[in-house]
C-alpha positions in Angstrom: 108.0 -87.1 23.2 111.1 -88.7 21.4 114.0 -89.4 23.4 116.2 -86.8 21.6 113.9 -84.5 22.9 113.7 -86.0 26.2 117.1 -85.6 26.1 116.9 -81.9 25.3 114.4 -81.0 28.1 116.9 -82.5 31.0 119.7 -80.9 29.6 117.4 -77.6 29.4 116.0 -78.2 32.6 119.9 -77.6 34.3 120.3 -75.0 32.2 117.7 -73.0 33.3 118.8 -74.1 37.2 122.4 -73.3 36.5 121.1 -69.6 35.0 118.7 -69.5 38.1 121.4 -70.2 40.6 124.2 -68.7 39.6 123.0 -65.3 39.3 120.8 -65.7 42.6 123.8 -66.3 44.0 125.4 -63.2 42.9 122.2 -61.4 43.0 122.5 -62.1 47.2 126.2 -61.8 47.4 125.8 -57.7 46.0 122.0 -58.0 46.3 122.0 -58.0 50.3 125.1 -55.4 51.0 123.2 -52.8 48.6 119.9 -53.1 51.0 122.1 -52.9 53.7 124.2 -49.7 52.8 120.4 -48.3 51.7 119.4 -48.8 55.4 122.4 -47.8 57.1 123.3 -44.3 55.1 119.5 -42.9 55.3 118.6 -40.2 57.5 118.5 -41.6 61.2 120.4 -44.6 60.2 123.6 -45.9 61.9 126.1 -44.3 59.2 124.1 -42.0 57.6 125.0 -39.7 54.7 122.0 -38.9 52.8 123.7 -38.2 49.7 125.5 -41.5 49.1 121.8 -42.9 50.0 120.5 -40.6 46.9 123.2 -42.2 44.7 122.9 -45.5 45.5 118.9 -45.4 45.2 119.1 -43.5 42.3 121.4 -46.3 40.5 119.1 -49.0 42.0 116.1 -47.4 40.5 117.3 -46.8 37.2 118.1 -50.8 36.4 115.0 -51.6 37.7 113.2 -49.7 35.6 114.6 -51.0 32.7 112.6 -53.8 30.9 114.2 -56.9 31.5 114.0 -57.8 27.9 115.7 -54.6 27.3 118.4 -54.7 29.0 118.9 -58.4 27.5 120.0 -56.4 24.8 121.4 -53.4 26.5 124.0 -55.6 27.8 125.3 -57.4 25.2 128.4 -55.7 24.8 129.2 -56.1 29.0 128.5 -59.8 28.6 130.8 -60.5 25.7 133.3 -58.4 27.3 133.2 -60.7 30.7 132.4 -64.1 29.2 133.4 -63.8 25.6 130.4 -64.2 24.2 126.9 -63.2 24.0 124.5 -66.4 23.5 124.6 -69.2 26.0 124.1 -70.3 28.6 127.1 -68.3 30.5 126.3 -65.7 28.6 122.5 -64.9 30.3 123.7 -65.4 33.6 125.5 -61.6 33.1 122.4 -59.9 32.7 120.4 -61.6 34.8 122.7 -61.1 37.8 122.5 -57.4 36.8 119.0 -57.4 36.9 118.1 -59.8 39.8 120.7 -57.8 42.5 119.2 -54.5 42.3 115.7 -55.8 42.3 117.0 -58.0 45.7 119.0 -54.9 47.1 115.3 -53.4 47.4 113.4 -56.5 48.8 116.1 -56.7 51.5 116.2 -53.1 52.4 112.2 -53.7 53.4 113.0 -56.6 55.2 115.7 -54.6 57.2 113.6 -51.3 57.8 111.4 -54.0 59.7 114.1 -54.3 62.2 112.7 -52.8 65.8 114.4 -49.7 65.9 114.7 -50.4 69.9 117.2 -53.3 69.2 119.1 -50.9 67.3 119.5 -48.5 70.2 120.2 -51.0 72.6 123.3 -52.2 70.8 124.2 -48.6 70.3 123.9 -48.4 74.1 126.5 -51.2 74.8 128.6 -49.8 72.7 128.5 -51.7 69.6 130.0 -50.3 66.5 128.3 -50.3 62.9 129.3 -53.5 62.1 128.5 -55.2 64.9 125.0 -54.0 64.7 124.5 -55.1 61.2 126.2 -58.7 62.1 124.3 -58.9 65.3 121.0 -56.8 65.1 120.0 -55.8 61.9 120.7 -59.4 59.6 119.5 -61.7 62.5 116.7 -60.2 63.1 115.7 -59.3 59.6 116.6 -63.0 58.4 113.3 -64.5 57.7 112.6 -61.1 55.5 115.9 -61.7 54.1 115.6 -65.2 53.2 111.6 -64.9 52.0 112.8 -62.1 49.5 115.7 -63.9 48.0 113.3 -66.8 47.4 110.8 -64.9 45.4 114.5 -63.3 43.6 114.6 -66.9 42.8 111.1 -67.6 41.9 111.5 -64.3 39.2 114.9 -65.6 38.0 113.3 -68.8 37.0 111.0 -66.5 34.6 113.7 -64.3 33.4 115.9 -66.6 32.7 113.1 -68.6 30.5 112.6 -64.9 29.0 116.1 -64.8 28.1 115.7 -68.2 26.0 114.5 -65.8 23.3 118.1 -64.6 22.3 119.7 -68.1 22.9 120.6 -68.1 26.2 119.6 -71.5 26.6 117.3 -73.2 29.3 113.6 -74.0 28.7 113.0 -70.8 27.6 115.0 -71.5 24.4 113.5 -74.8 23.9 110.0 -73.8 24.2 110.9 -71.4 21.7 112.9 -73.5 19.4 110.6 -76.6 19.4 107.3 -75.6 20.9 106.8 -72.8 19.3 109.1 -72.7 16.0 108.0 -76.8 15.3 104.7 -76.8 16.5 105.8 -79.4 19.2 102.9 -79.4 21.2 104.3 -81.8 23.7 107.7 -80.0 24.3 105.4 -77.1 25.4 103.4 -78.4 27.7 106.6 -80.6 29.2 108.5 -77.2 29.7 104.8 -75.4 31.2 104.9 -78.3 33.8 108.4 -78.2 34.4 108.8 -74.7 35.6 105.3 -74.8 37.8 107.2 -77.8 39.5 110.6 -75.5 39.6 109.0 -72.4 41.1 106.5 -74.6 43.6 109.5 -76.4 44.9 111.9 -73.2 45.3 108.6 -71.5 47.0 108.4 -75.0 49.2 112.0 -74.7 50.3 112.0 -71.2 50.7 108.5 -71.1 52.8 110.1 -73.8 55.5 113.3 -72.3 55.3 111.8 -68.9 56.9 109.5 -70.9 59.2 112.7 -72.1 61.0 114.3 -69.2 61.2 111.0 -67.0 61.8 111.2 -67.5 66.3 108.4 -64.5 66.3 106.1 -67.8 66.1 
């Protein structure tokens, strides 16, 4: 591989980590309040109101439903609207935040229906208010969930946003699109295959001893 090329993979390589943690980040940020407003509002649960639950899982299911590729497209006219522009970097981060929280909002919402339902009671018991269930019940105890699910958010990020290389968003997507593929650049293929097996085993890795720690059923 030449070094202009070399050159391109590192600068694709934080590309595709920028696009990967920006929009897990915003993914958890809207991602994990969704799951827990799913929890909390169905029937039997500590604020319920069945038909904000409806609406919310309603709105949920229909953007996950959507092809990711799709709404790549779909979404062009919200991601020049908030960014200015529709190829980029910047740009993919848009729709894959929009894509990545929904699909979070429902991996958390498992991991918080694992909650005992006794520990529930028990702080309802000692008079604890909705909040201070969800701060001291339901997200301690469903951590491990929590945390295990936002990793394999990140883990599908990596592949979405490589996805999203095919409209220029940038990343080693774009690259093995542009070189490998396009130029018959055999080695840029295989560089950018290798590179995201290393990205995804090492965000698995972290992710896997991150919810050992945290996991004190062991």
């Amino acid at each position: 591989m030449s070094p202009v090329l070399f050159e391109l993979l590192l600068r694709s390589i934080w590309e595709t980590i920028l696009m990967t943690g920006a929009s897990g980040l915003i993914s958890l940020v809207f991602g994990l309040p969704l799951g827990l407003a799913l929890v909390a509002t169905d029937r039997g649960g500590i604020a319920e109101n069945l038909w904000v639950n409806r609406i919310l899982g309603a709105l949920i299911n229909g953007f996950r439903s959507v092809p990711f590729i799709i709404l790549l497209v779909a979404l062009i006219p919200v991601t020049r609207l908030i960014v200015g522009t529709s190829i980029g970097t910047w740009a993919a981060i848009v729709p894959l935040s929009i894509a990545a929280t929904p699909y979070y909002a429902r991996i958390a919402e498992v991991s918080l229906r694992e909650v005992d339902h006794g520990l529930i009671e028990a702080a309802r018991a000692m008079g604890g208010n909705r909040w201070t269930i969800i701060r001291e019940v339901l997200v301690p105890e469903a951590l491990p969930g929590i945390v295990a699910g936002f990793t394999v958010t990140l883990v599908t990020l990596v592949g979405a946003s490589a996805m999203a290389g095919a409209i220029g968003a940038g990343g080693l997507g774009d690259l093995a699109i542009r070189y490998g593929y396009q130029r018959f650049e055999t080695s840029v293929m295989i560089a950018v295959v290798i590179v995201l097996i290393v990205l995804v085993c090492g965000i698995q890795w972290i992710g896997d001893r991150l919810v050992a720690r945290l996991d004190h059923r062991g």
